[in-house]
C-alpha positions as a LaTeX table, in Angstrom:
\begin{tabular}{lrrr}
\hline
Residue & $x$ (\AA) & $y$ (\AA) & $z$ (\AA) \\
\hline
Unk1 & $-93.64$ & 65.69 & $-1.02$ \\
Unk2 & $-91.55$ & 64.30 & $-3.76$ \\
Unk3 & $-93.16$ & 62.48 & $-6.43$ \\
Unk4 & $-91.40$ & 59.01 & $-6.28$ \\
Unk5 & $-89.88$ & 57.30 & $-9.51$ \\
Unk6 & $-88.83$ & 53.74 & $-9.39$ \\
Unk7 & $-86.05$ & 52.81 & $-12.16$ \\
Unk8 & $-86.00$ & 48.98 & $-12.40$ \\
Unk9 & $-83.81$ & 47.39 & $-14.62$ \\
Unk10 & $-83.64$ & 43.70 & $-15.90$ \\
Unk11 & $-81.53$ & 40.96 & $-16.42$ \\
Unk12 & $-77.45$ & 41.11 & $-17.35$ \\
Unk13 & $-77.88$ & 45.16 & $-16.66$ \\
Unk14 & $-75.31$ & 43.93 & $-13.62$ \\
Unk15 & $-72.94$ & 42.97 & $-16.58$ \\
Unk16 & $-72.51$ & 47.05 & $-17.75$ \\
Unk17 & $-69.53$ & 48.19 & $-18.41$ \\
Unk18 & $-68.07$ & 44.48 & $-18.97$ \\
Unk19 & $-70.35$ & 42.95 & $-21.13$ \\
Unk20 & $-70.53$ & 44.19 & $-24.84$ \\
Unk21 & $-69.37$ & 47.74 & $-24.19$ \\
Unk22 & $-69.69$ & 48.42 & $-28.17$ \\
Unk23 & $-73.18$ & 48.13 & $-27.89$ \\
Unk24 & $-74.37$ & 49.30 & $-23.86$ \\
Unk25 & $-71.56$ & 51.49 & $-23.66$ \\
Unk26 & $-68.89$ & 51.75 & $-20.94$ \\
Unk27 & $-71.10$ & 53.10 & $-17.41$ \\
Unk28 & $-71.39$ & 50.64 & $-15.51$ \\
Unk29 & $-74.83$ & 50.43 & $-13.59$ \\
Unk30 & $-73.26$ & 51.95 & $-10.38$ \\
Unk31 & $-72.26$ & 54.72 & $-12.41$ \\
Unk32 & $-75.78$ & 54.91 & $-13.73$ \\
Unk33 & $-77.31$ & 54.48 & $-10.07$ \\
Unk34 & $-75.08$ & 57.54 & $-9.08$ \\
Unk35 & $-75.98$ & 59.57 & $-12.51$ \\
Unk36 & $-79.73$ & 59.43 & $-11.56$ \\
Unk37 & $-79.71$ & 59.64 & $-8.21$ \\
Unk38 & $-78.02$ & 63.22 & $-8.62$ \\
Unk39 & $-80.45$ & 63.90 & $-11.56$ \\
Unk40 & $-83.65$ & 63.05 & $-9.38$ \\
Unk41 & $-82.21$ & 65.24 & $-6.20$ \\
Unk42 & $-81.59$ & 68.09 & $-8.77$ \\
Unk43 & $-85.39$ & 67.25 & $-9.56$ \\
Unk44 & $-86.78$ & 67.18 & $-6.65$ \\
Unk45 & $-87.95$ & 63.47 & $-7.16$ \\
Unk46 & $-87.44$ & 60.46 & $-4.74$ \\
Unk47 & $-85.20$ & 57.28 & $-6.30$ \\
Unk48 & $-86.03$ & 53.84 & $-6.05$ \\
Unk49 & $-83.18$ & 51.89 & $-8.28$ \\
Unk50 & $-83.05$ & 48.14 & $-8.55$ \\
Unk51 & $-81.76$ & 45.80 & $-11.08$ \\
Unk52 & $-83.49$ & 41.91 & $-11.13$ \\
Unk53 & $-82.44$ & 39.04 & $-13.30$ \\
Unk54 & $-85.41$ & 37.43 & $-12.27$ \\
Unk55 & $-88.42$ & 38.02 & $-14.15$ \\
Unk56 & $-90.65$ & 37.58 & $-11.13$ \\
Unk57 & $-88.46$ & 39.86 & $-9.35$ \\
Unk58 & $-89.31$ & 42.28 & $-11.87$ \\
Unk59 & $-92.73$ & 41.87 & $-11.41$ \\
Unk60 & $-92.49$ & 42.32 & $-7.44$ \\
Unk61 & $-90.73$ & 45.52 & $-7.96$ \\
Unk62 & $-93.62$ & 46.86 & $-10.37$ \\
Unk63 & $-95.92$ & 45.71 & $-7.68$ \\
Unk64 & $-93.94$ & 47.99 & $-5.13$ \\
Unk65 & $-94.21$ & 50.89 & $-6.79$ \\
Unk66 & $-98.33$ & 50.60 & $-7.15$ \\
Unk67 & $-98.21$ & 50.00 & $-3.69$ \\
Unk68 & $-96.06$ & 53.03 & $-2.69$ \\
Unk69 & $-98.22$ & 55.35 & $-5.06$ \\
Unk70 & $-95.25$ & 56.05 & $-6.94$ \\
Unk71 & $-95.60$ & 58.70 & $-9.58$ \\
Unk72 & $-93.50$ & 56.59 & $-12.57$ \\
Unk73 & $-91.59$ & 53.38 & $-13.55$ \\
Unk74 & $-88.85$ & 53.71 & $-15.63$ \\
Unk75 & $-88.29$ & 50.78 & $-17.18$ \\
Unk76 & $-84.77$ & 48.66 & $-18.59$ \\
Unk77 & $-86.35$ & 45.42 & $-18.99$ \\
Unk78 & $-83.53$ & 44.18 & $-20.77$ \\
Unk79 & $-84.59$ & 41.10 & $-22.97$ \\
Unk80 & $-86.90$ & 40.01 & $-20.89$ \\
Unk81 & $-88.89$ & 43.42 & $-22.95$ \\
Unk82 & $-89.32$ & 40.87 & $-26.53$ \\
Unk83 & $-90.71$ & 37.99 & $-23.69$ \\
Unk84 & $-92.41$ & 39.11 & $-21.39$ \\
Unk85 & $-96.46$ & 39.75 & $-20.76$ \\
Unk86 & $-96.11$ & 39.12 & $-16.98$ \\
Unk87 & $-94.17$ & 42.46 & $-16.73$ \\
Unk88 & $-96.88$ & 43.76 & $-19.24$ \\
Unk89 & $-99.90$ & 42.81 & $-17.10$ \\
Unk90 & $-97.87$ & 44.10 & $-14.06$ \\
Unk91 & $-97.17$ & 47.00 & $-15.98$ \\
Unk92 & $-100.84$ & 47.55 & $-17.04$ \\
Unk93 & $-102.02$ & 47.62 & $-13.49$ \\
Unk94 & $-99.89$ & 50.74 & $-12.78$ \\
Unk95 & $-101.71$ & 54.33 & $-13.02$ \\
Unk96 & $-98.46$ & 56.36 & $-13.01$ \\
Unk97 & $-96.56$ & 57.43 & $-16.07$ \\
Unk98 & $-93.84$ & 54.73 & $-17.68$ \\
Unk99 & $-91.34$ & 55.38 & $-19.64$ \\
Unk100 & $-89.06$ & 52.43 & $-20.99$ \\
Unk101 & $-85.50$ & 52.93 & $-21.96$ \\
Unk102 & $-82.65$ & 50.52 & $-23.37$ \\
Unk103 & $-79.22$ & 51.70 & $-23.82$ \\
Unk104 & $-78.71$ & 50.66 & $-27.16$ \\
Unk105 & $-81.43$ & 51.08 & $-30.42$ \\
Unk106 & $-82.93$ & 48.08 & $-30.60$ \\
Unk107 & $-84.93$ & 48.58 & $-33.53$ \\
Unk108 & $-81.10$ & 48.83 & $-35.23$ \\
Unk109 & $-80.39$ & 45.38 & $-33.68$ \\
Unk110 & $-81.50$ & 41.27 & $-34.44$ \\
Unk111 & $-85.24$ & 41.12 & $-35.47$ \\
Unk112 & $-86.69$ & 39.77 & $-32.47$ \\
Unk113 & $-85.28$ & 42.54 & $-30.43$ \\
Unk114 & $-87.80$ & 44.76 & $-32.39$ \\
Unk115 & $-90.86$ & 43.85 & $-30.81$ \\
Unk116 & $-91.61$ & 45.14 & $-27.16$ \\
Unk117 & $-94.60$ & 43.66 & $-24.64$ \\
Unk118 & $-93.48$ & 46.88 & $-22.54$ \\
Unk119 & $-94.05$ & 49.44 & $-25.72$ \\
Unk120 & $-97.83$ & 49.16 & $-25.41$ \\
Unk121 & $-98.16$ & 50.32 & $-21.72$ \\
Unk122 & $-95.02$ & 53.25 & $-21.99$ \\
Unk123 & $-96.43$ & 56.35 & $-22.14$ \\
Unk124 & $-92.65$ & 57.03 & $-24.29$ \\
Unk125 & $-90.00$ & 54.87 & $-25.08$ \\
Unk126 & $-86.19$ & 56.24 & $-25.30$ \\
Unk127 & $-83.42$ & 54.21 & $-26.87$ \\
Unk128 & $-80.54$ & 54.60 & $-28.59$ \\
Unk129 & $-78.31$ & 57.27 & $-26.11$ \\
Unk130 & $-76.48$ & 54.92 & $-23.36$ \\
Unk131 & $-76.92$ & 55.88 & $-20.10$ \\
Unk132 & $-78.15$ & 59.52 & $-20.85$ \\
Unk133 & $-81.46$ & 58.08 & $-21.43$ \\
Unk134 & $-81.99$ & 57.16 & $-17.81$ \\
Unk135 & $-81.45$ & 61.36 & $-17.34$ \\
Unk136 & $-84.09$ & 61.96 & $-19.98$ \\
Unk137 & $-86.48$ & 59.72 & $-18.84$ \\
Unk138 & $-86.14$ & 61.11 & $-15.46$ \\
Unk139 & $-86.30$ & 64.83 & $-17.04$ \\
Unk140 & $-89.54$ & 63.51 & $-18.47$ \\
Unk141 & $-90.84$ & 62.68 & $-15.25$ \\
Unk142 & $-90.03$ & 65.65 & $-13.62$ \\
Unk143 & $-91.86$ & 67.73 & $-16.36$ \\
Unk144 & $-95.18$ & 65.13 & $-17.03$ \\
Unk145 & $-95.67$ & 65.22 & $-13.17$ \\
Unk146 & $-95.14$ & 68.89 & $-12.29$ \\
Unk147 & $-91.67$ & 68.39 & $-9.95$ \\
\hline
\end{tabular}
């Protein structure tokens, strides 16, 4: 069976493409939906993708993935990652392997994007290479769970 990966990905991620393209690039998040769900098949991994501008929502979709055993969360938490320890205790609860990614290098960005709640649960943290970091984060999955 296919070790399962849920990508979730927070708020304004819906905005891709449009919104600051300097910064997050030009993909929009369909075209980063598309671009992982061909990585994972070339895998051998099973794709959950969402995107939430809801923190709760967030939450719920964390608590999905402990419930369907998945194997790993990677994590866009957009700026809800400088906010938020209800997607750190949700985060904390899971026994797969996380790995949190953000488009852009926020430790090269405003001061309070340098701190993350998520950072402290991630078992590795890639940032800084647009979209292609969704394909190394799943890479990293692939290889960390033996797909």
């Amino acid at each position: 069976m296919a070790a399962r990966v849920f990508i979730i990905n927070g708020p304004n991620l819906n905005l891709l493409g449009v919104r600051e393209p300097d910064t997050y690039g030009r993909a929009t998040l369909d075209d980063i939906r598309a671009m992982c769900e061909k990585r994972a098949a070339a895998l051998g991994l099973s794709l959950t993708f969402s995107q939430h501008n809801m923190e709760g929502a967030l939450v719920e979709q964390i608590h999905a993935a402990i419930a369907a055993d998945a194997a790993a969360i990677i994590i866009n938490a957009g700026a809800y990652t400088h906010t938020s320890i209800a997607i750190h205790d949700a985060l904390r609860a899971f026994a797969g392997l996380i790995v949190e990614v953000h488009l852009s290098n926020i430790q090269a960005r405003e001061d309070f994007r340098h701190t993350s709640h998520i950072a402290p649960v991630a078992d590795g943290i890639i940032m800084g290479l647009g979209a292609m970091g969704y394909e190394l984060a799943l890479q990293a999955v692939a290889a960390r769970t033996g797909s």
